[in-house]
C-alpha positions in Angstrom: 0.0 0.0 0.0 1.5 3.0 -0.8 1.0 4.8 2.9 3.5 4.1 3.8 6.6 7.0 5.4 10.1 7.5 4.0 11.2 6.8 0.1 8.9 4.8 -2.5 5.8 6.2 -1.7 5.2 7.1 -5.2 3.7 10.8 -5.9 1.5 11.4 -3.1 0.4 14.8 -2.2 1.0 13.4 1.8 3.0 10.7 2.8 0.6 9.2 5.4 0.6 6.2 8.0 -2.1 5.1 10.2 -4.6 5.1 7.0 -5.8 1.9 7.2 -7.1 1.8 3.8 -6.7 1.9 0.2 -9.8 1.9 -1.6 -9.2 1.3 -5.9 -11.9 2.9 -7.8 -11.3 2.6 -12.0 -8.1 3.1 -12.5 -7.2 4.8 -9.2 -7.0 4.7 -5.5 -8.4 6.3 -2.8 -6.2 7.0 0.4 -8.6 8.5 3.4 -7.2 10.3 5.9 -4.1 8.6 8.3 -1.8 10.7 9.9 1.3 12.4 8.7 4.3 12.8 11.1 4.0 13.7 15.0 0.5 12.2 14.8 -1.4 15.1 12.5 -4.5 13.5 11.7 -5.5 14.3 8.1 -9.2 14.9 6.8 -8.4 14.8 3.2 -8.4 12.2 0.5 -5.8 11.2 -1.9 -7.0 10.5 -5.5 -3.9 8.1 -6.9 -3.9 7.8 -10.2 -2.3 4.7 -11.7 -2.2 5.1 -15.3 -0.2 8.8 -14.8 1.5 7.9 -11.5 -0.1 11.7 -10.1 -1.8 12.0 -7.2 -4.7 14.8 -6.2 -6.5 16.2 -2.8 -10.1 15.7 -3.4 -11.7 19.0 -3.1 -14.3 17.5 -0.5 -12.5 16.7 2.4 -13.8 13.7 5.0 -16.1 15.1 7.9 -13.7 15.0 10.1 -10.0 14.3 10.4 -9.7 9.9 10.9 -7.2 7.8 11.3 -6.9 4.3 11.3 -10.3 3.6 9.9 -10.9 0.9 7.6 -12.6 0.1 4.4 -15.0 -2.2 2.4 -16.1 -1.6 -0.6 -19.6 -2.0 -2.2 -19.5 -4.1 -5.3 -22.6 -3.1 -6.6 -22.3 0.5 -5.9 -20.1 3.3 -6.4 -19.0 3.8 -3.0 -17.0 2.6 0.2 -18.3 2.3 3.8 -15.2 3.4 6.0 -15.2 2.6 10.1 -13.1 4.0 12.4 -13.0 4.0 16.0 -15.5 6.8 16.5 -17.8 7.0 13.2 -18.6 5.6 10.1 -18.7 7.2 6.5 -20.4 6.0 3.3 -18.4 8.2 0.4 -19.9 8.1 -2.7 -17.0 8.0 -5.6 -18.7 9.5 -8.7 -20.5 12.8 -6.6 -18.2 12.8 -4.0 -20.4 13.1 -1.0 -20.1 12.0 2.5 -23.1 10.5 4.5 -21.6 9.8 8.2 -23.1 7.0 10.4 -21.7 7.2 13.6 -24.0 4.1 15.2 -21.8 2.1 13.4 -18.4 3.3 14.9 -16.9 0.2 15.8 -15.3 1.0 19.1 -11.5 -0.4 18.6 -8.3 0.2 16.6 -6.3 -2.0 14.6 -9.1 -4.9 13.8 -9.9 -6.8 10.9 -12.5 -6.0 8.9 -14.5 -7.9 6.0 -17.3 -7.7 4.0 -19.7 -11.1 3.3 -23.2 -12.1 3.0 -24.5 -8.8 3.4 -23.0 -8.6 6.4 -20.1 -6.1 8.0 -17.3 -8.3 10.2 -15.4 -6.5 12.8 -12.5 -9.1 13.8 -10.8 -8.3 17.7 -8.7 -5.2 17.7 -8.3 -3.1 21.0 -9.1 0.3 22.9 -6.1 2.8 24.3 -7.0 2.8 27.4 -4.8 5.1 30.7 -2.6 3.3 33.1 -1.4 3.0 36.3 2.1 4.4 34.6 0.6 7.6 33.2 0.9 5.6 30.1 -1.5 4.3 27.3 -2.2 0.6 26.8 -4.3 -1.1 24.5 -7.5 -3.7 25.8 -7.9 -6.2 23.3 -10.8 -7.7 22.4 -11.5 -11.7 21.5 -14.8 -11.6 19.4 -16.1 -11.4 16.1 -19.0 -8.8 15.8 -21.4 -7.9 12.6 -24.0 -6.0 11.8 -26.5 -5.9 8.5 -24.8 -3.9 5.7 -28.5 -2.9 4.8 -29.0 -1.3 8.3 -25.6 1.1 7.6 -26.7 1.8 4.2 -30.3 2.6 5.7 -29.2 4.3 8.5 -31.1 1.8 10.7 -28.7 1.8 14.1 -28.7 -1.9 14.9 -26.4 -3.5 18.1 -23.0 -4.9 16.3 -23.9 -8.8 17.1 -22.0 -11.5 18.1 -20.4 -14.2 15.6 -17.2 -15.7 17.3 -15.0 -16.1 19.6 -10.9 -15.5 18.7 -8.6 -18.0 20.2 -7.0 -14.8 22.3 -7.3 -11.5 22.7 -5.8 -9.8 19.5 -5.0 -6.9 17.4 -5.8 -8.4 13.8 -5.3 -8.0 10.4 -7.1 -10.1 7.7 -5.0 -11.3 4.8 -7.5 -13.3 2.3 -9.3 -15.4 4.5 -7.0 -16.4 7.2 -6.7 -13.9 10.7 -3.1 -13.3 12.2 -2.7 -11.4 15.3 0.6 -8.7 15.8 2.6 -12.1 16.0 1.7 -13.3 12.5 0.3 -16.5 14.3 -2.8 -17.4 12.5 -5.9 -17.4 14.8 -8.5 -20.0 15.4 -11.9 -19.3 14.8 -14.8 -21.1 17.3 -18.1 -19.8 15.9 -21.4 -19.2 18.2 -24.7 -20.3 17.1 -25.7 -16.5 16.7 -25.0 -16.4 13.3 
C-alpha cells in the first residue's frame, strides 16, 4: 500500500501512516485520511492515479479528520463504507459526498474488517486505554461482531452482534481469508450459534 513513510511512496500529495485503507476505484486509488508525522490526523483524500503515476487532494475533504479507519467496498455500488473507532462514512465516488453514520463506529483500533453475506465483520482489535504508569495501553478484544450492511446503508442503528469467539485477545489483520494477530500466528476461529 503505498502509505507508507520514508522513500517509494510514489507521488503522493501526503505521505501518510495510520490510513488503514486503500480503496481502488477505475483506475485509481483512494487514500482516506491517516496521519502524517507527530500524529497530524489528516481529513483529506488522496485521488492516486495509476495510469499517470499523479496524485490529487479531493476538493471535498472527510467530515472530520480519521485515522486508522478501515474500508469495504460495495461491489454493486459506487461507494466505500469506511469505520473508524468513532464513526462511520459511506463516500460516494462518482459525486463525492459524504453520509456519516456514527452508530456504526466500531469502538476499537487495529481490527480486521471484512465484507460477506451482506454482512459487515469486525474481527478483535483493541481500545487505548490510561494506566497506572501515566501511560496508554491497548485492551484487546477476542470476538467477532457484525451488523446488517442494509441497516448502515439505511441508516437503521442496529447492536453490532456476536459471531465468534478468537482464540486470544488480539490486534488483527485479515489477509485473504485467514486472521493473524501482531505475531503473525494465524488465529483460530470457534463460531457461536448466533450467526
Amino acid at each position: 500500500m503505498p502509505t507508507s513513510m520514508g522513500e517509494g511512496h510514489g507521488k503522493l500529495v501526503n505521505c501518510v501512516q495510520d490510513s488503514g485503507n486503500c480503496v481502488p476505484f477505475r483506475s485509481s486509488l483512494y487514500i482516506f485520511g491517516g496521519a502524517k508525522e507527530y500524529g497530524n490526523v489528516l481529513d483529506c483524500v488522496q485521488l492516486y492515479d495509476t495510469r499517470y503515476n499523479t496524485c490529487t487532494i479531493l476538493s471535498k475533504p472527510m467530515p472530520s479528520s480519521q485515522a486508522f479507519m478501515q474500508a469495504v467496498r460495495l461491489p454493486w455500488q459506487r461507494s466505500v463504507i469506511l469505520l473508524g473507532c468513532n464513526t462511520c462514512f459511506i463516500f460516494n465516488f462518482e459525486t463525492e459526498t459524504w453520509q456519516e453514520r456514527r452508530e456504526f463506529k466500531t469502538d476499537v483500533y487495529c481490527y480486521g474488517l471484512a465484507l460477506q453475506n451482506d454482512r459487515i465483520f469486525v474481527i478483535g482489535g483493541g481500545i487505548y486505554i490510561p494506566n497506572n504508569a501515566r501511560k496508554r495501553s491497548l485492551k484487546c478484544r477476542d470476538d467477532v461482531r457484525y451488523v446488517p450492511l442494509q441497516n448502515v446503508i439505511d441508516d437503521k442503528p442496529v447492536e453490532w452482534k456476536s459471531y465468534a469467539k478468537l482464540g486470544r485477545e488480539s490486534l488483527v489483520w485479515v489477509y485473504g481469508t485467514v486472521m493473524h494477530d501482531t505475531t503473525g500466528k494465524a488465529l483460530p476461529i470457534t463460531t457461536t450459534s448466533a450467526r
